[in-house]
Each structure stands twice: as structure tokens, then as C-alpha cells.
N, CA and C atoms of all chains as a GROMACS GRO file, in nm:
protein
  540
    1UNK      N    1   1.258  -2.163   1.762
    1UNK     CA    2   1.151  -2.072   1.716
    1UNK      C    3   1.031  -2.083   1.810
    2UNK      N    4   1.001  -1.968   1.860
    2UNK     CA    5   0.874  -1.971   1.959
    2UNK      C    6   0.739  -1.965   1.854
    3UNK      N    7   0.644  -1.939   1.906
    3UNK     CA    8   0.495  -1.953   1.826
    3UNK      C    9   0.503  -1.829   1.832
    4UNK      N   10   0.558  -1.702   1.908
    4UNK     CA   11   0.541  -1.542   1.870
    4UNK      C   12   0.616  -1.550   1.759
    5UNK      N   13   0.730  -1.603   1.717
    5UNK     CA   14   0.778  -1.604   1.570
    5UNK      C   15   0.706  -1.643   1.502
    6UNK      N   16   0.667  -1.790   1.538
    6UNK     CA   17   0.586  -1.840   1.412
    6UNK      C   18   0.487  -1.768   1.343
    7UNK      N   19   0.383  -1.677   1.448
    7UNK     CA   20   0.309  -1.665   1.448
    7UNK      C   21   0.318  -1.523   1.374
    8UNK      N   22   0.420  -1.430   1.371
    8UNK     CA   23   0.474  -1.338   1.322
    8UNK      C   24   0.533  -1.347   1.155
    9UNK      N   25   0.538  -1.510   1.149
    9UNK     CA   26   0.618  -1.568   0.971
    9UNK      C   27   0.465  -1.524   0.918
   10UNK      N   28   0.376  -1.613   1.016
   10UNK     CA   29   0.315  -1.648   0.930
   10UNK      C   30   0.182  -1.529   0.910
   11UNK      N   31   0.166  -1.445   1.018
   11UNK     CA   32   0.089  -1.318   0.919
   11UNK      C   33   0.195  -1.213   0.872
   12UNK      N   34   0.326  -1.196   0.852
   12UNK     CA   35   0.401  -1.171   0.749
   12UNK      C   36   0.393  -1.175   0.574
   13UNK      N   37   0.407  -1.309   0.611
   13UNK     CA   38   0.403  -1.407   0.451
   13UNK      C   39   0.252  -1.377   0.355
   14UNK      N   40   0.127  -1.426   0.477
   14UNK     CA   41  -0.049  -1.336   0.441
   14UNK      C   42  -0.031  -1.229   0.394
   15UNK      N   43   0.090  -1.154   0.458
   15UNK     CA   44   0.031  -1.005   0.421
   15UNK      C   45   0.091  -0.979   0.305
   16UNK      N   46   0.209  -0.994   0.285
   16UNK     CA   47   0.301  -1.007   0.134
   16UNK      C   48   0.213  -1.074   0.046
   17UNK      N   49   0.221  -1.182   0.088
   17UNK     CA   50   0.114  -1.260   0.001
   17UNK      C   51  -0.009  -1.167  -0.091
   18UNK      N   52  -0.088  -1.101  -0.015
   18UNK     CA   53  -0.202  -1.080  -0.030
   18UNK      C   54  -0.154  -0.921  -0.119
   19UNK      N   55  -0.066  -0.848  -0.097
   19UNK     CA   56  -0.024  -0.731  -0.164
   19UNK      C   57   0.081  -0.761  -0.271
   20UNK      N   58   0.078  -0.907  -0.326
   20UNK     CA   59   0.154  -0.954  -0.402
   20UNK      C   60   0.032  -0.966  -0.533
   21UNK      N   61  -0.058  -1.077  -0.476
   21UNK     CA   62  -0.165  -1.091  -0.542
   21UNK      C   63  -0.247  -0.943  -0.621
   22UNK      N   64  -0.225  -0.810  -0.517
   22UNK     CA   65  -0.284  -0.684  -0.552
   22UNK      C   66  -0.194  -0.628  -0.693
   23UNK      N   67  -0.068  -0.693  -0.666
   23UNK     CA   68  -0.012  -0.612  -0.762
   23UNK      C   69  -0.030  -0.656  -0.871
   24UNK      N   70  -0.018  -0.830  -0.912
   24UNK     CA   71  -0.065  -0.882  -1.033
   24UNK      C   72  -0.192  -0.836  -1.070
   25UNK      N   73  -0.286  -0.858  -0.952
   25UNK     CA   74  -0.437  -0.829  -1.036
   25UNK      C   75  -0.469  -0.600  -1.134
   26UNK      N   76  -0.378  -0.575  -1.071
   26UNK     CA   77  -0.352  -0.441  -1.140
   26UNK      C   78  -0.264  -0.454  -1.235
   27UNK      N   79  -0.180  -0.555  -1.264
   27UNK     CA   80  -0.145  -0.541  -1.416
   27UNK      C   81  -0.204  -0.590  -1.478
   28UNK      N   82  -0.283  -0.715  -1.445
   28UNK     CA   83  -0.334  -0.787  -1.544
   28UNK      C   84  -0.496  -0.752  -1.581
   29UNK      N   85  -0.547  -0.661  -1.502
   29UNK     CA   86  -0.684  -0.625  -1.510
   29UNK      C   87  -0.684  -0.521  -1.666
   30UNK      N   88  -0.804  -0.477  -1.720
   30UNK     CA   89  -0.766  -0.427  -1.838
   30UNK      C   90  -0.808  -0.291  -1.811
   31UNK      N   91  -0.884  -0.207  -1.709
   31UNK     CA   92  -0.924  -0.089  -1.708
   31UNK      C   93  -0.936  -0.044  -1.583
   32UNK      N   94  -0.937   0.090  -1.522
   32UNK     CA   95  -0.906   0.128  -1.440
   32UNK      C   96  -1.023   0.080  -1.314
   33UNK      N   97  -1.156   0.052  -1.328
   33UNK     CA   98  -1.195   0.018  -1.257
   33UNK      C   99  -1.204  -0.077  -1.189
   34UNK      N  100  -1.193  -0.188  -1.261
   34UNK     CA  101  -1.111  -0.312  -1.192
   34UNK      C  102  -0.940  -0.295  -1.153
   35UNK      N  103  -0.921  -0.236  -1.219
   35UNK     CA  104  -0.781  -0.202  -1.116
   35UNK      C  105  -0.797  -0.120  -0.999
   36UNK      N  106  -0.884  -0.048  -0.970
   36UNK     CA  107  -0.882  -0.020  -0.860
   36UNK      C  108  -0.967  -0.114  -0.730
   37UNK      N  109  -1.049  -0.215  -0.791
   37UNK     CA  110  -1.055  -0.290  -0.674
   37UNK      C  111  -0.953  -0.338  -0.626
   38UNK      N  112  -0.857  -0.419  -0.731
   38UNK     CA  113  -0.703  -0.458  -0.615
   38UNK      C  114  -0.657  -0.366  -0.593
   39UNK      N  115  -0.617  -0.231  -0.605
   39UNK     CA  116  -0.549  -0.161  -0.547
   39UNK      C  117  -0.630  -0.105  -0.392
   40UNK      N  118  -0.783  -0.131  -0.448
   40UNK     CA  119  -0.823  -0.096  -0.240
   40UNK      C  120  -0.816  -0.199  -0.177
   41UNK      N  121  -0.791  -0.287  -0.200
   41UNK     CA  122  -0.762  -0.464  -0.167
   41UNK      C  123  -0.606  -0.428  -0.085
   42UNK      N  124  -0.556  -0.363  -0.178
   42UNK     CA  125  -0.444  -0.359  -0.127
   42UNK      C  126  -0.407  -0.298   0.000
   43UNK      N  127  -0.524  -0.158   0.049
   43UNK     CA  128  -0.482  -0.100   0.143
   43UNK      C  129  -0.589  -0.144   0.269
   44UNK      N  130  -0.631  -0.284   0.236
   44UNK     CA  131  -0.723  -0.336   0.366
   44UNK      C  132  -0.661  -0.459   0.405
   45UNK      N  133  -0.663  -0.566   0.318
   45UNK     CA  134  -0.596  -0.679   0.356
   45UNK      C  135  -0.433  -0.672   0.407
   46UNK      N  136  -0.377  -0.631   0.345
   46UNK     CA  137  -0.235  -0.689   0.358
   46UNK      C  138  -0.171  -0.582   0.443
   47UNK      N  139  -0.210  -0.436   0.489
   47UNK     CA  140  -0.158  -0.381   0.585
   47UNK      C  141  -0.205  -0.391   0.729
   48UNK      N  142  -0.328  -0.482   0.749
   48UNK     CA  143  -0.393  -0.529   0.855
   48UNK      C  144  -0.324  -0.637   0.886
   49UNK      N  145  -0.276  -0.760   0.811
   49UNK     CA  146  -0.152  -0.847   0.817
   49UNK      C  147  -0.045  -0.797   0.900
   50UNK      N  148   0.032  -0.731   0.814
   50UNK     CA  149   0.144  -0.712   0.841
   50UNK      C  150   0.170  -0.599   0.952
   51UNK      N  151   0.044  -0.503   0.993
   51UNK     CA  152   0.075  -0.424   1.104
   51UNK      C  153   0.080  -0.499   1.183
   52UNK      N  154  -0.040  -0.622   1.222
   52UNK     CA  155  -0.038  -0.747   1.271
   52UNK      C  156   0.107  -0.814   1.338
   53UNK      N  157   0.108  -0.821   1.257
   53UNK     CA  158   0.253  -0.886   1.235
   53UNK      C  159   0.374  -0.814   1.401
   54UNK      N  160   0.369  -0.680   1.321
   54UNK     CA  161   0.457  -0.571   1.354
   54UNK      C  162   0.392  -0.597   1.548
   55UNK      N  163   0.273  -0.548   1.530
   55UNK     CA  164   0.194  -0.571   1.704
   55UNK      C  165   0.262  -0.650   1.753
   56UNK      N  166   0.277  -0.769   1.696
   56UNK     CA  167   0.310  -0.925   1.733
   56UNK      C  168   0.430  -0.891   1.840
   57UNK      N  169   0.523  -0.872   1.765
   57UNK     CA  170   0.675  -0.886   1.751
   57UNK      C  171   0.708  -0.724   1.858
   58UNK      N  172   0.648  -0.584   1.854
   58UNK     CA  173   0.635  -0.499   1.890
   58UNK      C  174   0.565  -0.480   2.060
   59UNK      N  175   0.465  -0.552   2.096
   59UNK     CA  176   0.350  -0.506   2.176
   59UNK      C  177   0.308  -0.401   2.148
   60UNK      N  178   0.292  -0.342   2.303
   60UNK     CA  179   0.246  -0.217   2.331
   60UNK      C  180   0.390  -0.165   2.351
   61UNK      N  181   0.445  -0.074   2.276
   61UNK     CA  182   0.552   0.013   2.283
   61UNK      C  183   0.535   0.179   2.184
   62UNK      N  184   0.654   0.228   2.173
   62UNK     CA  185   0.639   0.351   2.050
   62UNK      C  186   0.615   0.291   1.938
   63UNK      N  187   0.674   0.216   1.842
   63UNK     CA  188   0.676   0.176   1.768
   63UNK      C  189   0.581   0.130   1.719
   64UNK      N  190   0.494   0.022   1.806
   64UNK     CA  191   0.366  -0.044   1.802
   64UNK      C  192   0.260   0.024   1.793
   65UNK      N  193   0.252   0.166   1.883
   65UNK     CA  194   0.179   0.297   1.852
   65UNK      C  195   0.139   0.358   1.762
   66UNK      N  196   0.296   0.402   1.695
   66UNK     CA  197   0.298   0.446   1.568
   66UNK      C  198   0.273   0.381   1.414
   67UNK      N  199   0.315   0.174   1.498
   67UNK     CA  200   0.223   0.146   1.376
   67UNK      C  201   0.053   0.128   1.333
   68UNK      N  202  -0.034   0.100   1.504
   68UNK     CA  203  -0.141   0.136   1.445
   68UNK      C  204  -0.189   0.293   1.423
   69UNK      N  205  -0.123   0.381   1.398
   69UNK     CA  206  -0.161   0.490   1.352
   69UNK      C  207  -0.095   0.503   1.203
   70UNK      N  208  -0.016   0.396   1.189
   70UNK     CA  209   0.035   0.415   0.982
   70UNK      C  210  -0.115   0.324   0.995
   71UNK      N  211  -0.131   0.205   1.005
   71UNK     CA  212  -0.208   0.126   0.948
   71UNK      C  213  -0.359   0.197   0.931
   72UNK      N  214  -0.384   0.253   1.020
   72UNK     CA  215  -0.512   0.380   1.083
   72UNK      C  216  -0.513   0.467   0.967
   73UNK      N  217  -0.401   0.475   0.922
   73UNK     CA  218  -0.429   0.595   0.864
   73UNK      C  219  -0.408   0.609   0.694
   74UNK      N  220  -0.408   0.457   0.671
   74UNK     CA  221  -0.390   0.371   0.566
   74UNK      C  222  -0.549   0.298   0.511
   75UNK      N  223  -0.550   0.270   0.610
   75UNK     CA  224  -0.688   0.163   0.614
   75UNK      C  225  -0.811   0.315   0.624
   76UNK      N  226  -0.789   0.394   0.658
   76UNK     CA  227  -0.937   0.501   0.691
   76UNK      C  228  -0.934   0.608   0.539
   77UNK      N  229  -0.776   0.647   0.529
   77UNK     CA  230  -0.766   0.727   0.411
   77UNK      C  231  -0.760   0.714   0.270
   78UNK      N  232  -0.713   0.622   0.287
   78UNK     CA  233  -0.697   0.529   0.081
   78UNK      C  234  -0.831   0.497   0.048
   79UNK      N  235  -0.907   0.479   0.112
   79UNK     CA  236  -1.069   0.491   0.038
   79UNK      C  237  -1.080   0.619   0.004
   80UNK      N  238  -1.043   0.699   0.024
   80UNK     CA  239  -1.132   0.867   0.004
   80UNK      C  240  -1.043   0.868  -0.137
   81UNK      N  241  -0.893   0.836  -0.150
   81UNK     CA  242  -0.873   0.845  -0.241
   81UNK      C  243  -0.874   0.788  -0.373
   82UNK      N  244  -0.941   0.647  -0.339
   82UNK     CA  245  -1.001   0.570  -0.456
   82UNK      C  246  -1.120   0.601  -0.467
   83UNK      N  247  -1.211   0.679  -0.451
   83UNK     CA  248  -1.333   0.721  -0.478
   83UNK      C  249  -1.262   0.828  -0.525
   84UNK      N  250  -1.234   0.920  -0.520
   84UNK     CA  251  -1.162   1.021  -0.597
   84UNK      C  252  -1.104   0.959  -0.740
   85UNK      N  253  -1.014   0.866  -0.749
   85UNK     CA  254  -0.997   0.799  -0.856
   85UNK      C  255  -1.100   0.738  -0.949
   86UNK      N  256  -1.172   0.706  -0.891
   86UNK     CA  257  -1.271   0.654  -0.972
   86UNK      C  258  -1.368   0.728  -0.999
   87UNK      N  259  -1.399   0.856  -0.944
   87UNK     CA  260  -1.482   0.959  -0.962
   87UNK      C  261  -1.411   1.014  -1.146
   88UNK      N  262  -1.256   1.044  -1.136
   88UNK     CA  263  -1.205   1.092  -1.215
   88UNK      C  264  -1.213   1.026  -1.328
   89UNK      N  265  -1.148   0.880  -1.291
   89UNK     CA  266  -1.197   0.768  -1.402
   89UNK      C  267  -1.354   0.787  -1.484
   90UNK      N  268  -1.422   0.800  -1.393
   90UNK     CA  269  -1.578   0.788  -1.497
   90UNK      C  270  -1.602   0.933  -1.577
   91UNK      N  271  -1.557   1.085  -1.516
   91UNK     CA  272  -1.520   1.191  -1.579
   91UNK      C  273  -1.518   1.137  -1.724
   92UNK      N  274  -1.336   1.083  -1.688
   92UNK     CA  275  -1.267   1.063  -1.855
   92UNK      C  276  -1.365   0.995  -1.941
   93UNK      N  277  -1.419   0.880  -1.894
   93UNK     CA  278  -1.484   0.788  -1.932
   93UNK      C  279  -1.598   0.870  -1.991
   94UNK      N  280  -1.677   0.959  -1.973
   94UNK     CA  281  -1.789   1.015  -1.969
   94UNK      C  282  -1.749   1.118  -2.070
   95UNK      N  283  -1.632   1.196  -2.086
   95UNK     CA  284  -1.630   1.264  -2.176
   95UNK      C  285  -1.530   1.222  -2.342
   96UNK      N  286  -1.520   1.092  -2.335
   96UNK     CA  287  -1.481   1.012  -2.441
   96UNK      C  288  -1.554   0.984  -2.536
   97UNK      N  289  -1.699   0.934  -2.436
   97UNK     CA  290  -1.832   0.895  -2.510
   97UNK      C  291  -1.837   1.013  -2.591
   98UNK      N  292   1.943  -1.294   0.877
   98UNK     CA  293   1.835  -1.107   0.806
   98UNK      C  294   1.725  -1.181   0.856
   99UNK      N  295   1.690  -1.080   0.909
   99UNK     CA  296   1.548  -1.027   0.972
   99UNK      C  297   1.424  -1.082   0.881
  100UNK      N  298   1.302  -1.126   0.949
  100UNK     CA  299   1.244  -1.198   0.830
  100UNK      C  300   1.134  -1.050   0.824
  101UNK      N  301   1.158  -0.931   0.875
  101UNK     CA  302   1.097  -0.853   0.843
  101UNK      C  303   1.166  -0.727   0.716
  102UNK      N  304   1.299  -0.801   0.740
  102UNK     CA  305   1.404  -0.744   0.606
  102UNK      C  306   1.360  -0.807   0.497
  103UNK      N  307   1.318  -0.919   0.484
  103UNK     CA  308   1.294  -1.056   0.356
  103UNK      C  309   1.178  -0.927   0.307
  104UNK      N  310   1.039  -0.932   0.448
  104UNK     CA  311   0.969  -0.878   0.360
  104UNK      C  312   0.957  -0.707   0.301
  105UNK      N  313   1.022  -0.642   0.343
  105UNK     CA  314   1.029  -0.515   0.283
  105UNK      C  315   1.115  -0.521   0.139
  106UNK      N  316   1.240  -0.641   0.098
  106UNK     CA  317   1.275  -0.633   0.008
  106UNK      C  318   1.162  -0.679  -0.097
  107UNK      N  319   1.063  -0.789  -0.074
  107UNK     CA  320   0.979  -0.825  -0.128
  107UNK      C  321   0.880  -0.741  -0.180
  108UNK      N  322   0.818  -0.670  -0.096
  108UNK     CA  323   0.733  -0.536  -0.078
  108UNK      C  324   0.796  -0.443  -0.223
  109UNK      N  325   0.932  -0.422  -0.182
  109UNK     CA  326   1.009  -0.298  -0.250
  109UNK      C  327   1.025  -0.377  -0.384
  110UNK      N  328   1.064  -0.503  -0.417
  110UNK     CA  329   1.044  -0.533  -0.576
  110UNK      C  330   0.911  -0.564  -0.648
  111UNK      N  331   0.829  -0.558  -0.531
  111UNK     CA  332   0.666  -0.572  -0.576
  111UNK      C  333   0.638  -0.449  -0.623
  112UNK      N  334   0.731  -0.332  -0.614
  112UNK     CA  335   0.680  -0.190  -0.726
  112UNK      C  336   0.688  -0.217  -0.826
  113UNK      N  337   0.786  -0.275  -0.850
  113UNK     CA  338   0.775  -0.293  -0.989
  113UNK      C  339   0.706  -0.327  -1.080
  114UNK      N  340   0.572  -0.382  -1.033
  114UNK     CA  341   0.497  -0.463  -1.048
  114UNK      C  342   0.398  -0.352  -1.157
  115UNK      N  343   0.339  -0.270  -1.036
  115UNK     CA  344   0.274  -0.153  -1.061
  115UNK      C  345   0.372  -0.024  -1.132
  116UNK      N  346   0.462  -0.042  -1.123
  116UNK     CA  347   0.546   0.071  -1.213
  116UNK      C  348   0.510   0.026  -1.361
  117UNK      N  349   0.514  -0.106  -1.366
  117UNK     CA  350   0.497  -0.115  -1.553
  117UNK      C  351   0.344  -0.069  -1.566
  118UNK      N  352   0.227  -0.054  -1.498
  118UNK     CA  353   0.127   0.001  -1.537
  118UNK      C  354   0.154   0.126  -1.555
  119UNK      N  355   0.214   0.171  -1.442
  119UNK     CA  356   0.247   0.312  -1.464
  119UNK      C  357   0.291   0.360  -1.561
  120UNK      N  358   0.358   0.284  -1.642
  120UNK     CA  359   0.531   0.347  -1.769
  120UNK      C  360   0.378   0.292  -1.877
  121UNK      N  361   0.317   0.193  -1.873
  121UNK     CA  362   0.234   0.141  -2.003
  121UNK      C  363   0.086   0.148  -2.046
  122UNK      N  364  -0.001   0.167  -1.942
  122UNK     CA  365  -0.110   0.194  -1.940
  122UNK      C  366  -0.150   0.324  -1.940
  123UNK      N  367  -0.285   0.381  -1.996
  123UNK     CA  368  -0.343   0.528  -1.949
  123UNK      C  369  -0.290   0.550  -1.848
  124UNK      N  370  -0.335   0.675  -1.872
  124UNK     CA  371  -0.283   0.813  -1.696
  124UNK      C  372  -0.374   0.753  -1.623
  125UNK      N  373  -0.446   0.772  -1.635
  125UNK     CA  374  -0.589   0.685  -1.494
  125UNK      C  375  -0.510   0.604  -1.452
  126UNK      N  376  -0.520   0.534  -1.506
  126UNK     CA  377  -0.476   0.356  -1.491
  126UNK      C  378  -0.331   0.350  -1.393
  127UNK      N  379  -0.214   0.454  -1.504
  127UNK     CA  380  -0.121   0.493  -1.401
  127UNK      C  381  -0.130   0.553  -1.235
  128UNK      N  382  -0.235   0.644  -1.208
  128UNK     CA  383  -0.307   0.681  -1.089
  128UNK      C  384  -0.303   0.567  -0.994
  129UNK      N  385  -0.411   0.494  -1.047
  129UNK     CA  386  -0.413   0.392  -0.959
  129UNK      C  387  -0.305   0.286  -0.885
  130UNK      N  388  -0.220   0.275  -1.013
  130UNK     CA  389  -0.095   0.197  -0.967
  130UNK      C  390  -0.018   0.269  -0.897
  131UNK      N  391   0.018   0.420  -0.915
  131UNK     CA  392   0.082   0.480  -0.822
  131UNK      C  393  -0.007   0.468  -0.705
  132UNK      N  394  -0.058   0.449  -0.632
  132UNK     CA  395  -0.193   0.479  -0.508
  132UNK      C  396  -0.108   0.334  -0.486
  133UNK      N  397  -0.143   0.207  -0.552
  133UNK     CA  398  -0.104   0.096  -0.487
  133UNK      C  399   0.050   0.087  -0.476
  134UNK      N  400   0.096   0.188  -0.544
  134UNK     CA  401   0.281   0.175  -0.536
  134UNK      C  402   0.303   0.236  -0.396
  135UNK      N  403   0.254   0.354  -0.368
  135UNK     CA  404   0.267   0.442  -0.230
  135UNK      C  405   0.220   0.374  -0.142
  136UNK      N  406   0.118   0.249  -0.113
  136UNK     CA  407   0.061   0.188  -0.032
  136UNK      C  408   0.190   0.068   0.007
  137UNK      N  409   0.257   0.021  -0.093
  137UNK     CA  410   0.336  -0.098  -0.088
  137UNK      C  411   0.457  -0.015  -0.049
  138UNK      N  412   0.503   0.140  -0.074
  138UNK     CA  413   0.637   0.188  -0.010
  138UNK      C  414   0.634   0.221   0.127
  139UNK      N  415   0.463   0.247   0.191
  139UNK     CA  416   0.452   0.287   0.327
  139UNK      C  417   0.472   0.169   0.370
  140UNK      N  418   0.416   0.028   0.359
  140UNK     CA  419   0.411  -0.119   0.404
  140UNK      C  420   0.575  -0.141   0.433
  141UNK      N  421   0.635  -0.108   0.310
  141UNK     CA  422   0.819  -0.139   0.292
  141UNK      C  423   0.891  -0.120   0.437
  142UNK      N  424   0.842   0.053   0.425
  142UNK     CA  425   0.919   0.148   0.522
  142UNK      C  426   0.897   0.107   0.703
  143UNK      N  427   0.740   0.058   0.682
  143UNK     CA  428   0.675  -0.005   0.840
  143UNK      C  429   0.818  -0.154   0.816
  144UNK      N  430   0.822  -0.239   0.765
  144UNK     CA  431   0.895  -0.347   0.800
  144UNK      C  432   1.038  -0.322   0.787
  145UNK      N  433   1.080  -0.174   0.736
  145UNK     CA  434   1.208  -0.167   0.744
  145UNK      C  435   1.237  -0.155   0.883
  146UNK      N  436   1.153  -0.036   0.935
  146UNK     CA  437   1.171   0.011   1.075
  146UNK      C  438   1.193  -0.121   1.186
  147UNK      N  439   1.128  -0.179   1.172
  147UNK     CA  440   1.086  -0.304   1.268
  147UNK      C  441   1.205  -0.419   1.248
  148UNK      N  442   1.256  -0.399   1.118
  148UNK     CA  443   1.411  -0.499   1.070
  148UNK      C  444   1.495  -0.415   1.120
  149UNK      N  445   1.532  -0.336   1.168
  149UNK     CA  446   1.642  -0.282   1.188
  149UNK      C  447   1.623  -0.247   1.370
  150UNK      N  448   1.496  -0.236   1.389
  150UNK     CA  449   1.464  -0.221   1.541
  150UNK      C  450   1.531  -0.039   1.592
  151UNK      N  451   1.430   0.011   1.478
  151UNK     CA  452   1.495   0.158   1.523
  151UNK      C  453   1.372   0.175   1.542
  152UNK      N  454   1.335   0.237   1.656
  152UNK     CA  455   1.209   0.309   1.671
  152UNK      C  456   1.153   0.462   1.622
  153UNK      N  457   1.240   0.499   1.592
  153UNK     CA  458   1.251   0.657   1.482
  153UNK      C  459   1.209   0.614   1.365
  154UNK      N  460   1.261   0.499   1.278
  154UNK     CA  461   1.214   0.514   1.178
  154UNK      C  462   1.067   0.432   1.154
  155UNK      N  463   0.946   0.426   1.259
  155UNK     CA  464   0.830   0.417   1.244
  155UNK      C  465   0.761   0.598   1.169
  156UNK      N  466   0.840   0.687   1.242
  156UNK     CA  467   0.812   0.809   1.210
  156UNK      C  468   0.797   0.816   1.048
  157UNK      N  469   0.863   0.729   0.982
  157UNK     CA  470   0.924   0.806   0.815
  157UNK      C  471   0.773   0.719   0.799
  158UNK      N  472   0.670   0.577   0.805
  158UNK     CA  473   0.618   0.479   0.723
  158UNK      C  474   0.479   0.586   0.800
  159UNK      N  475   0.468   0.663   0.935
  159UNK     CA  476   0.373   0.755   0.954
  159UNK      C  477   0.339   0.821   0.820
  160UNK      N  478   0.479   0.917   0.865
  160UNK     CA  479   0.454   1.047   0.741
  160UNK      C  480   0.426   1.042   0.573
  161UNK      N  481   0.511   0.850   0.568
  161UNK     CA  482   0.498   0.816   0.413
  161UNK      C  483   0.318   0.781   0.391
  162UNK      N  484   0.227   0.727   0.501
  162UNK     CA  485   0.092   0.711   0.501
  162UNK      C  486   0.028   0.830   0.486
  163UNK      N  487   0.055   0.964   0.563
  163UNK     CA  488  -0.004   1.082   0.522
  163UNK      C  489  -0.008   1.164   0.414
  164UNK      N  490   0.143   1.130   0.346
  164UNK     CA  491   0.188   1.257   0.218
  164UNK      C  492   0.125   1.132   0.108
  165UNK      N  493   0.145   1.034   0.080
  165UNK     CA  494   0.071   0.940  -0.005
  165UNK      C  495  -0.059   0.961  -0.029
  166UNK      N  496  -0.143   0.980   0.112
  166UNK     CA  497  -0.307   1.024   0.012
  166UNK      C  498  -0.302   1.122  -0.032
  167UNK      N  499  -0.213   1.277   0.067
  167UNK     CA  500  -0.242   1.392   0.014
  167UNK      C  501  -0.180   1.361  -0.149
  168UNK      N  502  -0.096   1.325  -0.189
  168UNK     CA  503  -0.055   1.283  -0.331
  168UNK      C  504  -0.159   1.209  -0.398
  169UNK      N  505  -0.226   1.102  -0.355
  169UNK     CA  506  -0.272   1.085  -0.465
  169UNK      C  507  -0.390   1.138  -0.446
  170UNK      N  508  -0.488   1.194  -0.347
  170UNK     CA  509  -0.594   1.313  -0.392
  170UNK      C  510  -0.557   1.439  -0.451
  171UNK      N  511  -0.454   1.482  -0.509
  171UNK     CA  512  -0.416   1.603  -0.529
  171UNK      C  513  -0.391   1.520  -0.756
  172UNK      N  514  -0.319   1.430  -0.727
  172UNK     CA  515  -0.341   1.349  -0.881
  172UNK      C  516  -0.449   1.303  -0.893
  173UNK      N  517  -0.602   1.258  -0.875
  173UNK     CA  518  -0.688   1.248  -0.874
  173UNK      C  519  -0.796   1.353  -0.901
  174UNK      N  520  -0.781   1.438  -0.853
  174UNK     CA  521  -0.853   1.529  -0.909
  174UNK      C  522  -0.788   1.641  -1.004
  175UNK      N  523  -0.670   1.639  -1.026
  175UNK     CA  524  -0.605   1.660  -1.143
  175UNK      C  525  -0.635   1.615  -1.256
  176UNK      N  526  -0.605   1.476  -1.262
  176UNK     CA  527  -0.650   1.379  -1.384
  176UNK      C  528  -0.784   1.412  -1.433
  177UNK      N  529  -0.846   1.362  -1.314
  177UNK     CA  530  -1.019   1.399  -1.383
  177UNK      C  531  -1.034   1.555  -1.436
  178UNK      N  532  -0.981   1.663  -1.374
  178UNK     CA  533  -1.072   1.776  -1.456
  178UNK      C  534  -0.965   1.807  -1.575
  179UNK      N  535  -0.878   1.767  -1.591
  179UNK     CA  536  -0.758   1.779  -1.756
  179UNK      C  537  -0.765   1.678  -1.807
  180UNK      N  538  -0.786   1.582  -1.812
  180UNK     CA  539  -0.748   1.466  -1.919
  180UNK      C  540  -0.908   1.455  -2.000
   0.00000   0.00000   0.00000
């Protein structure tokens, strides 16, 4: 095992890790707004990992390209849509009262 | 197997995770878990590509990152102006 493997386990495992942790804290949270902090947790930490990862093992090739443009486009766009969510969330919330 | 196979199977039973919010909690609530379910199937699809060493299928974890927000901004502002 070289240290580009190792080094590939081990922001692998971070990144699972960390979108493992996202998924418990969204079941176990009780309302949507705390569920949506782990769920934007989810699209910063652990796909910065694991694109990571992918770079590692990848370089500079197609592949490696195309993954910082998933991760790009992961990491820039899933905010717009959790503000959207949570915009909607306080709606409901607002017309319950 | 590929330790980038380990983690996409990992990834892919971690829906499940967020599917039971989905099947048990409010629609909101479901929203959100779908958003983090589509986030964990684009993650899947990036480490499938890379386990199998096909360079085509980086294309599918692209397109799964683009149609995922348009999905969940299109359920997002659904939810909010009907529910």
C-alpha cells in the first residue's frame, strides 16, 4: 500500500463518515429546520472528502475534471436549494400559527 | 473490491437512512431528506464511476448533481405554496 492509497482510505472513510453522521442527525432531529442543517452539512463536508479522494486516485484527467465539476456543482447549488426549503418550511410554519 | 466500491455500497445503504424520514415524517421534513438522499445518490454514482474505472460514467454523477437541485427546487417551492 502506497501513501496515495492510504491517503485515498483515509479521506474516503472522512467522507462516508461525515455523510453517515448527516444521515443520522436528519432522522433523529425533530423538525425540519434542524434537519436541514445536516442535510447542508451534507453537501459541504463529505463531497469535498470524497471528490478529494477521487482527485487523489484520478489526477488531472477526464474523470478528475468532471469530478470537480459534480462536486462544483454540488457544493455551489444545494444551498439555493435549502434556502428554498426552508423558505417553504417557515411558509407552512407561518400559516399553521 | 475496490475500496471505492465499499464506499458507494455504503453511501447507497445510507438512503435508507433518510428514506424512513421520508415514508414517516411531514412533507417538509420528507423534502429535506430527499435533498440529502439525491446528495448521497450523486456521491454513490461519483465512487461508482471511479470503482469500476470507466470514465463515461463520471457523466451520469454530473447530470445526477444537476437534475437533483432542479428537483428539489421545483419540490420546494411546491411544498411551500400548497401545503
Amino acid at each position: 500500500m502506497t501513501a496515495r492509497d492510504l491517503i485515498v482510505d483515509v479521506l474516503l472513510a472522512l467522507g462516508v463518515g461525515a455523510e453517515l453522521i448527516c444521515c443520522l442527525g436528519v432522522l433523529l432531529m425533530r423538525n425540519a429546520f434542524d434537519r436541514l442543517h445536516y442535510s447542508s452539512a451534507a453537501t459541504t463536508v463529505g463531497p469535498v472528502l470524497i471528490g478529494a479522494a477521487v482527485l487523489v486516485r484520478e489526477s488531472v484527467s477526464a474523470g478528475g475534471l468532471q469530478t470537480i465539476a459534480t462536486i462544483t456543482l454540488v457544493f455551489l447549488l444545494n444551498p439555493v436549494v435549502e434556502i428554498a426549503t426552508a423558505r417553504a418550511a417557515l411558509r407552512i410554519r407561518d400559516r399553521a400559527e | 473490491m475496490s475500496v471505492f466500491l465499499i464506499a458507494a455500497s455504503v453511501l447507497l445503504v445510507a438512503i435508507l437512512i433518510p428514506g424512513v424520514v421520508c415514508v414517516r415524517a411531514q412533507a417538509i421534513d420528507g423534502v429535506v431528506a430527499l435533498e440529502l438522499c439525491s446528495t448521497l445518490a450523486t456521491l454513490a454514482l461519483l465512487c461508482l464511476a471511479e470503482g469500476f474505472h470507466r470514465g463515461i460514467y463520471f457523466n451520469v454523477a454530473l447530470i445526477s448533481a444537476a437534475t437533483a437541485w432542479a428537483g428539489g427546487l421545483i419540490f420546494a417551492r411546491f411544498f411551500g405554496r400548497y401545503l
